[in-house]
C-alpha positions in Angstrom: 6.5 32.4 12.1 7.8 30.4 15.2 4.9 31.2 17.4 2.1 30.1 14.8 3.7 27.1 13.9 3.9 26.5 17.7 0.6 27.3 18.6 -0.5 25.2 15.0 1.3 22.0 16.4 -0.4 22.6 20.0 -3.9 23.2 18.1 -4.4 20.3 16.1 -4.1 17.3 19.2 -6.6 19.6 20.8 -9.1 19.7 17.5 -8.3 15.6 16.9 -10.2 15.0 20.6 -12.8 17.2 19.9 -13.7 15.4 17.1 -13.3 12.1 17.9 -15.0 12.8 21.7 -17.5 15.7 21.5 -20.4 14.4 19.4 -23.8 16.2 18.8 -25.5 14.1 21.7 -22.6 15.1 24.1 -22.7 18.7 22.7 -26.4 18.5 23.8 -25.8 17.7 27.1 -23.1 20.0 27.9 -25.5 22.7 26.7 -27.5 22.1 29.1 -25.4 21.4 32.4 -24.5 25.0 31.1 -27.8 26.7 30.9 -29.0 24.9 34.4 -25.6 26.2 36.2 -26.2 30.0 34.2 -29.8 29.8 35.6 -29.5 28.7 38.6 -26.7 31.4 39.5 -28.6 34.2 38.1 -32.1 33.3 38.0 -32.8 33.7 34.4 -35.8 32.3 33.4 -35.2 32.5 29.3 -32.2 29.7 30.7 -35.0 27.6 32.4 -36.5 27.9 28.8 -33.5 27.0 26.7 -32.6 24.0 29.5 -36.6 22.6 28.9 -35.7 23.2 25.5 -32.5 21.1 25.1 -34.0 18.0 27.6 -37.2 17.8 25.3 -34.8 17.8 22.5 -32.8 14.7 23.4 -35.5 12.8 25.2 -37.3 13.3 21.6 -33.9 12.1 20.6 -34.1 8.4 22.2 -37.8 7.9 22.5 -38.4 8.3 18.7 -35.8 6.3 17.0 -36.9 3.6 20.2 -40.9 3.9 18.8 -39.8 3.9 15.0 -38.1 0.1 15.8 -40.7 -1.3 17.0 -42.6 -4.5 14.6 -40.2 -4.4 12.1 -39.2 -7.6 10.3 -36.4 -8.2 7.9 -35.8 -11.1 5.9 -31.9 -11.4 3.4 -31.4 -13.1 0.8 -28.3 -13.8 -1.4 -28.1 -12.6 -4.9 -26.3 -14.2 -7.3 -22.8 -16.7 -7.1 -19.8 -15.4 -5.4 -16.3 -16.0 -4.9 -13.3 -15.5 -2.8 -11.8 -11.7 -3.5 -15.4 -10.9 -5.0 -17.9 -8.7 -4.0 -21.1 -10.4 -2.5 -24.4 -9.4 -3.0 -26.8 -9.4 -0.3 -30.2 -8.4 -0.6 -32.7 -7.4 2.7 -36.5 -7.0 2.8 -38.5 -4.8 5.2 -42.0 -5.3 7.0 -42.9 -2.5 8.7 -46.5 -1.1 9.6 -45.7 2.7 8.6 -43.0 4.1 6.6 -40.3 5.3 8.4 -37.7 7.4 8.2 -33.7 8.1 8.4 -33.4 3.9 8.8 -30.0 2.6 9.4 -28.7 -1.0 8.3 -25.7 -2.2 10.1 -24.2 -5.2 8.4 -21.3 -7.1 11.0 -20.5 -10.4 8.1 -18.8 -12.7 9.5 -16.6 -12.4 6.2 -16.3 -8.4 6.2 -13.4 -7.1 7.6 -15.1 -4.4 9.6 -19.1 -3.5 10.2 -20.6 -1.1 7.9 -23.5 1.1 8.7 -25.6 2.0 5.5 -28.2 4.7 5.8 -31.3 4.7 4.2 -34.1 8.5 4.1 -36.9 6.7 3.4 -38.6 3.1 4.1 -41.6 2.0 2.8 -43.3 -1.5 3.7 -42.0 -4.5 1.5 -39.0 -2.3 0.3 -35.5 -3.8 -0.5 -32.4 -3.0 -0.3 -29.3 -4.5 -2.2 -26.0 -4.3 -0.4 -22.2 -5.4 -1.8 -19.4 -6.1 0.6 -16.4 -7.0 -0.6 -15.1 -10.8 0.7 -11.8 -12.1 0.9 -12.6 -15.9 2.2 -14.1 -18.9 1.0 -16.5 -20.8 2.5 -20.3 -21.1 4.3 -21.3 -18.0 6.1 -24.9 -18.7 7.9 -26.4 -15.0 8.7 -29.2 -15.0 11.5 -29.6 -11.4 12.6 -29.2 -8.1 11.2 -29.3 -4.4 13.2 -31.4 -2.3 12.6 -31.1 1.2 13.8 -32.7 4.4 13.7 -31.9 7.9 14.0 -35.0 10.0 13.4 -35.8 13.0 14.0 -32.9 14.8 14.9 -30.1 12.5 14.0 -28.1 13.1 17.5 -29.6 9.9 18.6 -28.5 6.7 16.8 -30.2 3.6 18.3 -30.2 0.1 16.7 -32.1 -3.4 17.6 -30.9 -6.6 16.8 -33.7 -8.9 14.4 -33.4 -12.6 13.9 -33.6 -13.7 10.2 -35.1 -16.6 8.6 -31.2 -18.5 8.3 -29.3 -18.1 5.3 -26.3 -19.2 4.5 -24.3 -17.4 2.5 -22.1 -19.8 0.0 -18.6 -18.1 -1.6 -17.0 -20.1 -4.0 -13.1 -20.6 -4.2 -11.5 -17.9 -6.7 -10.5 -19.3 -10.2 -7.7 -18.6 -12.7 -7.6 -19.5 -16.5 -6.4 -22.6 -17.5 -5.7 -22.5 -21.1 -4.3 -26.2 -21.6 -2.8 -29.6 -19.8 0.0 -31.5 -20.7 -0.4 -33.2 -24.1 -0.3 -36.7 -22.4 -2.9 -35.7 -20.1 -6.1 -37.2 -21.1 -5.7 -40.2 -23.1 -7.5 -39.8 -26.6 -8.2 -43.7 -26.9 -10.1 -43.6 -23.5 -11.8 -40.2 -24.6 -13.3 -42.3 -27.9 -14.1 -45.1 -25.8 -15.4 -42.8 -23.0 -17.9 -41.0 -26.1 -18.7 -44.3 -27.6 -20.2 -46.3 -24.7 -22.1 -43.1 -22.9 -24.2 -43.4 -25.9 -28.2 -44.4 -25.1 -27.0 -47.3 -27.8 -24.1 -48.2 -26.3 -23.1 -51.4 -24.8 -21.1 -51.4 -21.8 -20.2 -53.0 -18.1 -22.9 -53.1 -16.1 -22.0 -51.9 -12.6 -24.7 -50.5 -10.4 -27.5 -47.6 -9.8 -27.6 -44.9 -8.6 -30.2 -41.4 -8.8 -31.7 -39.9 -11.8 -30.6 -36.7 -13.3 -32.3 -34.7 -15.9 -29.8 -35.3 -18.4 -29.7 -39.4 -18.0 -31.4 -40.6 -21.1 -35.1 -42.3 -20.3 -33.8 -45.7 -21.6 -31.4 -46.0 -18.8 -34.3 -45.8 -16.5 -34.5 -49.0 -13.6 -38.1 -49.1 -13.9 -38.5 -52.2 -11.3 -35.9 -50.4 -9.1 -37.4 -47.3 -9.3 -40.8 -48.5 -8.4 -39.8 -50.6 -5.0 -37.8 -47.5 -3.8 -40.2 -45.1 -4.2 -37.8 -42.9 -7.0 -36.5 -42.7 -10.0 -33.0 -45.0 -10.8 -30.8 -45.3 -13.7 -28.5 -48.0 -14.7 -24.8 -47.0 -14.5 -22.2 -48.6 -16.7 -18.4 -48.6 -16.0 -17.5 -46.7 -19.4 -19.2 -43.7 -17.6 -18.7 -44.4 -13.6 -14.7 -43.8 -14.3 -13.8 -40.3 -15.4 -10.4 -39.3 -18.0 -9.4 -37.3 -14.9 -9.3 -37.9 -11.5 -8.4 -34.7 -8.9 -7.5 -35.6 -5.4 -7.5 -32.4 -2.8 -5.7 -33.1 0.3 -7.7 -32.1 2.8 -5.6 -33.1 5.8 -5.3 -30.6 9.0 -2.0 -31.3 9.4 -1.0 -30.3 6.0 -2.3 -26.9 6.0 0.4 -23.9 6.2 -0.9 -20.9 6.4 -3.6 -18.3 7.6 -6.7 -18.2 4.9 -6.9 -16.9 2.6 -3.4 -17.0 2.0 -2.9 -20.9 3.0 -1.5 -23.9 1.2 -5.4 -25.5 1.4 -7.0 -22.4 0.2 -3.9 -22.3 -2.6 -5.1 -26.3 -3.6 -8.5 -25.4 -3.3 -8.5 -22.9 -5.9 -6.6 -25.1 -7.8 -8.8 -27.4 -8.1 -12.0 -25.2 -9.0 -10.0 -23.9 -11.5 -8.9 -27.1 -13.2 -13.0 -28.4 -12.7 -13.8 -25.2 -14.7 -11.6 -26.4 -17.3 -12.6 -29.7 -17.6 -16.2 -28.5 -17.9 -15.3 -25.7 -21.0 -13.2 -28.5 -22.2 -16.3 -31.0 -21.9 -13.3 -33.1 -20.6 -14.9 -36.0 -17.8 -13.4 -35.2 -14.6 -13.9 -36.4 -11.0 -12.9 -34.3 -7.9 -12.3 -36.4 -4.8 -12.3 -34.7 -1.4 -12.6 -35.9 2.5 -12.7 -34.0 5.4 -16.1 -33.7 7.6 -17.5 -32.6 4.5 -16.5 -34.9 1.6 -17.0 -34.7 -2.1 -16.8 -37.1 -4.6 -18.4 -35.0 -8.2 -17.8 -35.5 -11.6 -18.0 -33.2 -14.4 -17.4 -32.7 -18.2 -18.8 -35.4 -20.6 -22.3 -36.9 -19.9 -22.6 -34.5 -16.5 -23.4 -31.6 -19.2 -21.0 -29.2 -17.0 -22.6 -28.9 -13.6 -21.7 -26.3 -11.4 -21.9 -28.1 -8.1 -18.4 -28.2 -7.5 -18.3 -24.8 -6.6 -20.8 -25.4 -3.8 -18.8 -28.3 -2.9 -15.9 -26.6 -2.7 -17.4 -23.8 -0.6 -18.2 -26.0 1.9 -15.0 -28.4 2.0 -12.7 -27.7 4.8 -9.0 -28.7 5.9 -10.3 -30.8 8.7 -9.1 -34.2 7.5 -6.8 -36.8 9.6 -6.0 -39.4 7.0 -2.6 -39.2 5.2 -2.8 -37.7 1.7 -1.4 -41.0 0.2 -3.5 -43.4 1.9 -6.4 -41.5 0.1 -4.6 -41.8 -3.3 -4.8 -45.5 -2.9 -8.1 -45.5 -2.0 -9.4 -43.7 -4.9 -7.1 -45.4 -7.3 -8.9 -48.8 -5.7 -12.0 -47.2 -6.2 -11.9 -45.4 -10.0 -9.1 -47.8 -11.3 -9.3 -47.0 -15.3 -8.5 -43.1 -14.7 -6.7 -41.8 -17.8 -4.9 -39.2 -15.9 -4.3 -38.9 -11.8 -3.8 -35.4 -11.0 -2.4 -34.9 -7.6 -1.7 -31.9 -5.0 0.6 -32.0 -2.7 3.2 -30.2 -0.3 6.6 -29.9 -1.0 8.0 -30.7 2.6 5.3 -33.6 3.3 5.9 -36.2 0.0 4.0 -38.9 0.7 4.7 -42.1 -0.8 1.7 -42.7 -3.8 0.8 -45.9 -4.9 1.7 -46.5 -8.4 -0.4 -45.5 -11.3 0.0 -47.0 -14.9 -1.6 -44.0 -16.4 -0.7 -39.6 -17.0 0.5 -38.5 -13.6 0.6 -34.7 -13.3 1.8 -34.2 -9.9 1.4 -30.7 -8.7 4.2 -29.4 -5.7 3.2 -26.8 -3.5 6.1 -24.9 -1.6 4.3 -24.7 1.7 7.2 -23.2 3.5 6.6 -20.3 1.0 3.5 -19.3 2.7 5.6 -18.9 5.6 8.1 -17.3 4.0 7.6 -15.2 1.4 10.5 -13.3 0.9 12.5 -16.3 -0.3 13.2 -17.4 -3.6 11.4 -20.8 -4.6 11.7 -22.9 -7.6 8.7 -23.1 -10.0 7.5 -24.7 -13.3 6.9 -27.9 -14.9 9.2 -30.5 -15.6 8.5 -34.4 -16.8 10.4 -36.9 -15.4 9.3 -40.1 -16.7 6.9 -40.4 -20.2 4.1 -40.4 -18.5 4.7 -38.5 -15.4 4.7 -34.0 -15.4 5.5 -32.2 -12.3 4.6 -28.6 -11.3 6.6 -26.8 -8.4 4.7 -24.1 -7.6 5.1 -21.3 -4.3 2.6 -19.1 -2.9 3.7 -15.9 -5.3 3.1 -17.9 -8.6 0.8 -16.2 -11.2 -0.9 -19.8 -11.9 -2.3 -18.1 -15.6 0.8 -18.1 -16.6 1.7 -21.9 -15.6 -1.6 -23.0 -17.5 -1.0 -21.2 -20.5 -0.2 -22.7 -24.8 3.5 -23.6 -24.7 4.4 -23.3 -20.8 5.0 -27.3 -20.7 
């Protein structure tokens, strides 16, 4: 019993190398440094036959899969929206003059954690080919090339080519959570009556500027001199519907990000902030969503806006690249939407910046940004409401945010 299990622990190192170093190409080619050294020692000429044999085999090996590559063009396309911890679809199309046969696809996304390899028996001119990868970031992926390999006729021989794509850029939204409900103060009801009244075609209110046609704008808004001397088509925009109920501020300063993504404070706020837009458009709630950075955003939703999606895409592209303190940009966009109902704010818990001071609902939302460095630690969470008007949210990088958003949690 001692001797097997000796020669069983001796056994399986040896049988690990094999496999990982002796392939089917390698086998090949040890085969024949065999049969040349058996030949040439004794003469045989059935050797000289089985060496010719196993050459032949693997120049077969790396001159078909290299003819087989040759004019083929490959064009990707993303199907469908995606989000962070989602799978992505991706869907590639083939040009080719003849069909072919054992085609690989290796796909190295930027995203991916690791390159996959898929292998396809068959391929036909004009087919397609849908792949899913699993990605755990946000963001704007642009894909250029793709491999393409081949392995035909043998499979010993596994050669690839790299093809440029048309460029696509491959958008992930932030991931979103359910948010059930607000505080009741947030959202003041006289503003939402006034806010429904005056976004009527038939309503009267300030005059305060133009700005682009949407498909939704009634026709009676329509600039018609306007839209004639600048060549398109410009509606007249009063101040009932220029200021939203809410107004969501994401900080997108450099400095305030703690963190690696996808687990960061920025990524944390970011999904906050899709989450509470996707809300707002259920809801039919107006609400504006404010970011800077080298990609700013400044889109509304809820109300008139019919529930546009955009602030997904905008959210996918916004990055923590800012260098203007958090508060200076809450003055800034009080100065610039002054008649918000509700401010909604996020913030880090170790960088307070000083806001100016709002007259309206306040719900401030505290992230603990040292818990994204340590997670281990216990951190304070939940809502609380210091002043009338005024609700605070600690939250830390372990909170289940469904739960904070939920009937009865304020």
């Amino acid at each position: 019993m001692s001797l097997s299990h000796g020669s069983g622990r001796l056994l399986r190192p040896l049988l690990a190398w094999l496999q990982q170093h002796i392939t089917a190409q390698r086998f090949l080619w040890l085969l024949a440094l065999a049969c040349l050294l058996i030949a040439w020692n004794r003469g045989l000429s059935l050797l000289y036959g089985m060496l010719a044999l196993v050459l032949a085999t693997l120049l077969l090996s790396w001159l078909m899969p290299w003819l087989a590559l040759r004019h083929i063009r490959v064009s990707v396309q993303q199907i469908g929206d995606a989000s962070a911890g989602d799978q992505v679809t991706l869907e590639y199309q083939f040009q080719l003059p003849k069909t072919r046969y054992l085609m690989l696809l290796r796909e190295d996304l930027e995203y991916a954690d690791q390159p996959v390899t898929h292998r396809i028996a068959m391929l036909a001119n004009g087919d397609r080919l849908r792949t899913r990868s699993l990605c755990r970031y946000r963001g704007v992926f642009p894909l250029q090339t793709v491999e393409v390999g081949c392995c035909w006729p043998f499979g010993f021989v596994s050669l690839f080519r790299q093809l440029t794509v048309p460029e696509r850029l491959i958008v992930v939204a932030p991931q979103t959570f359910q948010v059930q409900t607000l505080p009741a103060g947030a959202g003041d009801d006289a503003a939402m009556i006034e806010y429904q009244s005056t976004s009527q075609p038939h309503a009267q209110a300030e005059y305060c500027g133009l700005r682009e046609y949407h498909p939704y704008d009634s026709l009676k808004h329509i600039h018609w001199s306007a839209s004639a001397r600048h060549q398109q088509l410009l509606v007249r925009e009063y101040n009932s519907q220029a200021q939203p109920d809410f107004l969501l501020l994401l900080d997108n300063c450099l400095d305030d990000d703690i963190g690696e993504p996808p687990l960061s404070t920025f990524e944390f706020a970011v999904s906050l902030a899709a989450s509470l837009m996707t809300w707002a458009k259920d809801q039919q709630q107006p609400m504006r969503l404010l970011a800077h950075g080298s990609h700013p955003t400044d889109i509304a939703i809820g109300g008139h806006h019919r529930g546009s999606s955009d602030y997904l895409s905008a959210l996918a592209w916004t990055q923590a690249d800012g260098d203007k303190p958090y508060g200076t940009l809450v003055e800034q966009a009080l100065l610039k939407y002054p008649h918000s109902a509700t401010l909604i704010t996020v913030r880090n818990l170790s960088q307070l910046p000083e806001l100016p001071e709002f007259h309206g609902c306040h719900i401030d939302i505290l992230i603990a940004d040292q818990s994204f460095i340590y997670p281990m630690q216990s951190w304070e969470e939940g809502w609380s409401h210091p002043t009338a008007n005024h609700y605070q949210l600690r939250l830390h990088a372990s909170s289940k945010l469904e739960r904070q958003f939920r009937y009865g949690a304020f």
